[in-house]
N, C-alpha and C positions, 0 to 999 in steps of 0.2 A: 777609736777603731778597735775592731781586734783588741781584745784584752790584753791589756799589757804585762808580757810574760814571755821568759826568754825557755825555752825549752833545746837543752845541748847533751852528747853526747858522742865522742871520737872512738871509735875502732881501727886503730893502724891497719889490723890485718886486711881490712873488710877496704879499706881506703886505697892500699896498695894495686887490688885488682883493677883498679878505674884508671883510664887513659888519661887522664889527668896529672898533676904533679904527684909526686910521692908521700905519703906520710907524715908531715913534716913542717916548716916552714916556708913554705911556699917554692919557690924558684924559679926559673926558667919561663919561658912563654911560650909555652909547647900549648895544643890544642886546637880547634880550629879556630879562627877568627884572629889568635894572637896580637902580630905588631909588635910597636915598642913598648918597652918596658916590662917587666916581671910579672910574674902571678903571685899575686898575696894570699895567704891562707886567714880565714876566719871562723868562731865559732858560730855554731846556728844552730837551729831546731827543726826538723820536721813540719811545715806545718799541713793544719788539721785537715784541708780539702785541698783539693786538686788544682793550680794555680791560675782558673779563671779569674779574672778581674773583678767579674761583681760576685763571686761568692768565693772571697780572702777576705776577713775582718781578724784578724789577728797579724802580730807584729812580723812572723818569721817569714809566713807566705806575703806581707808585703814587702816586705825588703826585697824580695825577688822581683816582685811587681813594678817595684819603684828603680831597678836596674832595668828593666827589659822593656817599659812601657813609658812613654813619655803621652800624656793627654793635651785636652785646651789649656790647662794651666797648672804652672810649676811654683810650688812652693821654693822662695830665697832660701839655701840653705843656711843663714845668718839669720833674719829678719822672721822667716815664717810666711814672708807677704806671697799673696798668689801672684803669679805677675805670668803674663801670657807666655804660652810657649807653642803649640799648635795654632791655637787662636792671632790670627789676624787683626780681629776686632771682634768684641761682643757689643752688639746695640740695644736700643731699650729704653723707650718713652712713658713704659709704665711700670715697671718692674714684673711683670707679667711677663709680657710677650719680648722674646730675645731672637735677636737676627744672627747666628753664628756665619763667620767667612774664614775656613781654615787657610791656613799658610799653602801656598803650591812648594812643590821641591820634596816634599817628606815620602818616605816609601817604608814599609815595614824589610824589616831585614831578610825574607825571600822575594825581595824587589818587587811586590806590590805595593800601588800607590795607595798614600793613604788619600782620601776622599770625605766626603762629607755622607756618602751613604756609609762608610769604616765605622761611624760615630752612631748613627744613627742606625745599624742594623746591630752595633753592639749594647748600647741601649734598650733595644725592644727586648733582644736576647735574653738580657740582665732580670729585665721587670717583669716576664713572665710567668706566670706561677708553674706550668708544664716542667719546666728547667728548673725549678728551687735553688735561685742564687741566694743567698745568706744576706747581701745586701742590697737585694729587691727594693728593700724600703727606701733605697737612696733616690729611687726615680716617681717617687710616690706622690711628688709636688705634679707632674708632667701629666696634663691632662688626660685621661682615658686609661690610668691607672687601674682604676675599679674593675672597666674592664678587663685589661690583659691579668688583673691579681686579684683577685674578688675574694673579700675575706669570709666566703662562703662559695662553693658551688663551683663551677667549673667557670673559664675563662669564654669569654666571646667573641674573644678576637685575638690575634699573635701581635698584634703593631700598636705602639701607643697614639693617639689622634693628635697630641700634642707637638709631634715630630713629624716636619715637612720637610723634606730631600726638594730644593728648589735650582740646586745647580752642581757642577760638578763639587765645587767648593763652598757651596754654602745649604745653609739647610735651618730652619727658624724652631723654636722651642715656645710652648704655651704650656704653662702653668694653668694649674683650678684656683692657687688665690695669687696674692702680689709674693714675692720671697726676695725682697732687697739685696741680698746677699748669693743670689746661688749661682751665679758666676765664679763667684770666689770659692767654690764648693767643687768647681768643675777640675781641680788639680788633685782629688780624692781617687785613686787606680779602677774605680768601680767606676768611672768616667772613660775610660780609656779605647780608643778605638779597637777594632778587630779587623784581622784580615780573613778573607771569602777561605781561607784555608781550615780556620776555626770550625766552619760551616761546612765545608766541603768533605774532610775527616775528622770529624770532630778528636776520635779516639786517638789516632796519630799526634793530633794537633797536643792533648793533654801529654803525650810523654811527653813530648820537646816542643813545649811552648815557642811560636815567633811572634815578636813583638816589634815597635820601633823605636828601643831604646838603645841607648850608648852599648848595653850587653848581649849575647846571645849565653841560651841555655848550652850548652855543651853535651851535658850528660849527666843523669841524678841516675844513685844507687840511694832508696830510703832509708834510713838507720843507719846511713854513713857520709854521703857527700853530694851536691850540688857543686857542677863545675860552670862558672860562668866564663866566657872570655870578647875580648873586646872586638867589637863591631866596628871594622876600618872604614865601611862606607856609613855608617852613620851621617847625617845631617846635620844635628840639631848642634848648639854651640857649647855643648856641656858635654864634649869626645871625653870618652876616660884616659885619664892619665898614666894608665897600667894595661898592662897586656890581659888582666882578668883576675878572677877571683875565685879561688876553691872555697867553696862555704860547708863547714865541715861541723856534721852532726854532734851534738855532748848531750849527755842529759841530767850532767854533772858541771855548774860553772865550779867549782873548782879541780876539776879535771882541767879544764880547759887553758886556766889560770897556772895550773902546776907547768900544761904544757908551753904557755908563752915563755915561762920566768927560762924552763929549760929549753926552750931555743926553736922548740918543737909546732911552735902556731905564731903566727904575727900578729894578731888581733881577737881580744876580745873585747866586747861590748857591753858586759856585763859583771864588773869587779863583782864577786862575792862578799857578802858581806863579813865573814869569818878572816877576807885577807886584806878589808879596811885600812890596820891596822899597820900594816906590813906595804901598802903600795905603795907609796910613797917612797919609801926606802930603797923596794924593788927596783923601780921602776924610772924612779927621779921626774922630770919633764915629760916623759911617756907617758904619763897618767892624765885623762882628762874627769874633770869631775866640771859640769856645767847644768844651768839647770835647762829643764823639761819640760814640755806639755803634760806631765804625765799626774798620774792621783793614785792611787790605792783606796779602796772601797772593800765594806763589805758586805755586797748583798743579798737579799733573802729571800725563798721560795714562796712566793705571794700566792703562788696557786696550791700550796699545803696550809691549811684553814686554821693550824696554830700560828700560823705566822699573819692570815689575814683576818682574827676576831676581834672583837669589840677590847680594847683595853691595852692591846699585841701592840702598839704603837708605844706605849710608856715601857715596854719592856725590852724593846727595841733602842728604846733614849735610854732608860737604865744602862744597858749593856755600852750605848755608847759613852757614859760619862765612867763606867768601871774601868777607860782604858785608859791609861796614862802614858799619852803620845809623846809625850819631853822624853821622857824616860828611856821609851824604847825607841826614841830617834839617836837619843845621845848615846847609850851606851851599845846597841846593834849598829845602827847603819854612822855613826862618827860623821853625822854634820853632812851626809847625802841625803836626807832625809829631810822634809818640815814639817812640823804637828798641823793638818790641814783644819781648815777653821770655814772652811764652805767645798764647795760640789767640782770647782772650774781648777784653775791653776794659776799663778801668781806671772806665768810669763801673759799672760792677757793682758794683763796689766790693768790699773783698777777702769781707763778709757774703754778698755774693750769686754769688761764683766765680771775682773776681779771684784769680790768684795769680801777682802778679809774679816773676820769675825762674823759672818751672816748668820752661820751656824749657831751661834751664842754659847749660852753655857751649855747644852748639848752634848758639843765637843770640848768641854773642859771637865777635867778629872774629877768628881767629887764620888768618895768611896759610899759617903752616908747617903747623897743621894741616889746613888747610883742602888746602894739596897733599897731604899724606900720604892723606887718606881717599878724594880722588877716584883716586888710585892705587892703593889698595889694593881697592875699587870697580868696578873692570876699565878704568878711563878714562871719558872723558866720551863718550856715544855719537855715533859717525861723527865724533867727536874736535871736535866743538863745539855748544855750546847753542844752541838763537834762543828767546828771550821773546816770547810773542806776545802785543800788545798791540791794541786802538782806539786808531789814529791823532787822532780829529776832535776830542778833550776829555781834559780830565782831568788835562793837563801830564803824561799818562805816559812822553812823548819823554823827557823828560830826565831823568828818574828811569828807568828804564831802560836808558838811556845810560849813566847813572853807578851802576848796578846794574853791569852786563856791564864798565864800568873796574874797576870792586873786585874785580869775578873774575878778571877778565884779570893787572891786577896780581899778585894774592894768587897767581895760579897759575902768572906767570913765562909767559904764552901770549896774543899779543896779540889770537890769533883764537878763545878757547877759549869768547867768548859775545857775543851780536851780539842786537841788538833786530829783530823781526820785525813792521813794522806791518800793520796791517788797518785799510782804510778810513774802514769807518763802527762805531758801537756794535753796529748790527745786524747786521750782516755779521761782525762780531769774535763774538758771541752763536749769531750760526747755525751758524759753522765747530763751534764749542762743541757746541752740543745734537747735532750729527752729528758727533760726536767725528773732528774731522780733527787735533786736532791731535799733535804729533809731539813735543811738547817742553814747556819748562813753558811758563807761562801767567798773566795777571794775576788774577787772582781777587779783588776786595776785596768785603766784604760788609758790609754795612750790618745793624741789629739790626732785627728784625720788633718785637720785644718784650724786657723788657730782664730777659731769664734768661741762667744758664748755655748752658741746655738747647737754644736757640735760635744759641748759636756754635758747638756744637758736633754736632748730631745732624743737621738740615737740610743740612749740607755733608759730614760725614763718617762719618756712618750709611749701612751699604749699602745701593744703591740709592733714597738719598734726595735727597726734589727739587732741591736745589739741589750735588749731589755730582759733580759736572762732570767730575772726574778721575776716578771711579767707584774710588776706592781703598776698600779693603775690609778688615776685623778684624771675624771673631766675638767677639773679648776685648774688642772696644768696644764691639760692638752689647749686648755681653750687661748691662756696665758704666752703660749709658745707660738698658737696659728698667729695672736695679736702682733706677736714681737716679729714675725717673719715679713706680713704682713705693711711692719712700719716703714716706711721711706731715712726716717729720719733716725741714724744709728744711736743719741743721746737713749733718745724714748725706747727704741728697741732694746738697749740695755737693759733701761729699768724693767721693761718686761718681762725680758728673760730672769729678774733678779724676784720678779714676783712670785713670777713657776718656782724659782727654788725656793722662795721660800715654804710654800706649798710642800714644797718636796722635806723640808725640813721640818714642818710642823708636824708631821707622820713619820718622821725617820723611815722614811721610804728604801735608803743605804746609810751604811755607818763611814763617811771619810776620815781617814787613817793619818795620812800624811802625804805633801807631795814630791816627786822625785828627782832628783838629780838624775842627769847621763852618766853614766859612768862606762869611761873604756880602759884599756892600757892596748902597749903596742909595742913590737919589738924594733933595734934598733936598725931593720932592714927599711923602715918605712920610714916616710916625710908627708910632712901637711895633712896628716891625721885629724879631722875634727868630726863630732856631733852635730847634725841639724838639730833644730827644737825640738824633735818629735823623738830626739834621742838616738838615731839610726846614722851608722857612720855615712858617710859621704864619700859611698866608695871609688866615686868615676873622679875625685880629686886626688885622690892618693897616690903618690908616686912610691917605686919600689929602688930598692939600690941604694 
């Protein structure tokens, strides 16, 4: 999903004006919605669009999503496993055609029911190209796609043909090919019902999103604070255990770090890599360091013709064997880090698509090689690289920094790669979406849901939503319909292990490493943990 990237930044002052708690470490259960227990304070970022469901693909706007909105199904926060939560039952005798029959009882938190047209009128919403949601492509299996999103020309219709509203509670889904898997797909926020409010004010609706999850919006100031707090009539069995949550802007994790140690934030989500070193000590048992869904990449402007000519692909594997991942895992990130050796993540496990070493030597350091292929490559274009990265989070300075020394080293050239920052998250994301950039690029992605099919098709399927570099293989595209396609998950692995490899014999992106959760948390809180996807678990936390 959404690039994974933490984008923070606190202003007391600006914090203070909001009806919300104060400044500070959270406190009290003031605001509307309340109940028991506290309000915890936490770091966060801005994110880049406005908090629709289907057009959120980054971390910060989901975290909101994944408080406010519960769908057909809910990711274990242990496990990863989808496992019903709306859904009643999904049926399905060919993996085609799906019978949904939502739960009765559920209402979104201005007491409309949720329904089975909720699902189905926010779906069409989603996919149509009139509305530009960011993750259109996710409903792209559901028959009459082409229609409502034509990748050419105008639309011909508002509804997808795929989606039958057959009864109050139930409503049937048709695919164009088999997709074995996309039930288990359906606990991704771009899945997420809507209520007829959405639709009714649309504009109203974007400042104070309602949803029907454990949280209600409160009140967001931008560049300072999201206030959630708890929704006492919820339904579903995952009530939060806190009275709510201020989610408070940095654009600095160690701001935000300065502010837990002093007393000043309860939670951050994202140790910096500068106070690695130091948490532990800080912090004691406060500290979580667990692993992720998560990767680091870095990809490249396929639609600038130095990056997609004849030869650009050895120059491409050059650049990736000039980096020496040990290196700058061990001495930056102290063991939250893994030198990544393929495209997916090691919580898959190798049953579900890991397959460590895929990448081959590739990704393993060799300086000589690494000169020979950018030479034989035609050279580094305009005879040096810049990384573009977001400056305000994320300790990408110095991972980058020491990215661009491993190359410079490896390639005998002190100028032959330079870090390029951008400001904000958002302004690092917009350059992005209007393809300005000229060179590679940070790319790290976080898992929606914890398939193969999900590291690999969303980023490197053509023209898929989240395919930033817009790099393109029909032998992949073709590899991935096969794999979705198969009934039988052994064989759809190896599928999917074929696309990548496809994807690795062009160095289509350079995999980095992959990542560890990292949070800490002060001593007001309990039962602090990370889901896989690396996102606190905030409706578990208790305050006091």
């Amino acid at each position: 999903m959404r690039g994974a990237t933490h984008a923070r930044w606190a202003a007391c002052a600006a914090a203070v004006a909001l009806a919300a708690t104060a400044c500070g470490g959270g406190g009290g259960d003031g605001g509307s919605g309340g109940g028991s227990g506290g309000v915890l304070s936490s770091s966060w970022g801005d994110p880049q669009n406005p908090l629709e469901p289907a057009n959120t693909n980054e971390v910060q706007g989901g975290k909101v999503l994944d408080m406010i909105f519960r769908g057909l199904k809910k990711y274990d926060p242990g496990t990863g496993e989808a496992q019903n939560m709306l859904a009643e039952k999904i049926d399905t005798s060919d993996s085609q055609n799906f019978t949904v029959t939502v739960k009765d009882g559920w209402t979104f938190s201005n007491g409309e029911k949720v329904t089975a047209q909720s699902f189905v009128d926010a779906w069409n919403y989603g996919a149509s190209l009139k509305n530009n949601q960011r993750n259109a492509y996710f409903f792209a299996y559901i028959d009459g796609y082409d229609k409502v999103h034509p990748e050419s020309g105008s639309q011909s219709t508002d509804t997808l043909s795929g989606l039958k509203v057959t009864g109050p509670r139930t409503f049937t889904i048709k695919l164009s090919q088999k997709f074995s898997t996309f039930p288990d797909t359906l606990g991704y926020p771009a899945f997420a019902p809507l209520p007829k409010a959405f639709f009714d004010d649309h504009d109203a609706w974007l400042k104070k999103p309602v949803g029907n999850g454990p949280y209600q919006v409160d009140n967001y100031t931008r560049g300072s604070q999201m206030s959630l707090r708890k929704w006492d009539d919820y339904p579903g069995p995952d009530k939060a255990q806190n009275g709510g949550v201020d989610l408070k802007v940095y654009t600095d994790n160690n701001t935000a770090y300065t502010d837990l140690i002093a007393g000043n934030l309860d939670l951050v989500d994202d140790v910096p890599a500068s106070q690695l070193k130091n948490v532990k000590n800080d912090l004691g048992d406060r500290y979580i360091n667990t692993p992720a869904g998560i990767i680091q990449t870095l990809a490249f402007p396929f639609y600038d013709n130095d990056w997609n000519k004849s030869g650009s692909e050895k120059v491409r594997k050059g650049l990736s064997m000039a980096i020496d991942r040990k290196q700058i895992t061990d001495t930056i990130f102290q063991n939250t880090r893994t030198p990544a050796t393929d495209w997916t993540s090691p919580v898959l496990g190798k049953d579900g698509g890991y397959k460590p070493g895929l990448c081959g030597d590739a990704c393993e350091y060799n300086a000589a090689e690494a000169k020979k292929l950018v030479k034989e490559g035609g050279g580094l274009p305009g005879g040096q690289v810049k990384i573009t990265y977001n400056a305000d989070t994320g300790s990408h300075k110095q991972w980058v920094d020491a990215v661009c020394n491993s190359i410079n080293n490896a390639l005998d050239n002190d100028r032959a790669c330079a870090g390029n920052p951008v400001g904000t998250f958002a302004d690092f994301r917009n350059q992005i979406t209007n393809q300005k950039m000229s060179g590679p690029f940070r790319a790290g992605w976080q898992m929606d849901y914890p398939l193969i099919q999900n590291f690999l098709q969303p980023l490197y399927y053509t023209n898929a939503s989240s395919n930033d570099g817009k790099w393109s293989s029909k032998k992949f595209d073709d590899l991935v319909d096969q794999a979705n396609a198969e009934t039988d998950t052994a064989k759809a692995v190896g599928l999917f292990q074929q696309a990548e490899e496809v994807l690795r014999d062009d160095m289509g992106a350079i995999p980095l490493w992959y990542q560890n959760g990292s949070a800490g948390y002060s001593d007001r809180l309990s039962n602090v943990k990370l889901n896989p996807f690396s996102v606190p678990v905030y409706n578990e936390i208790k305050v006091g």
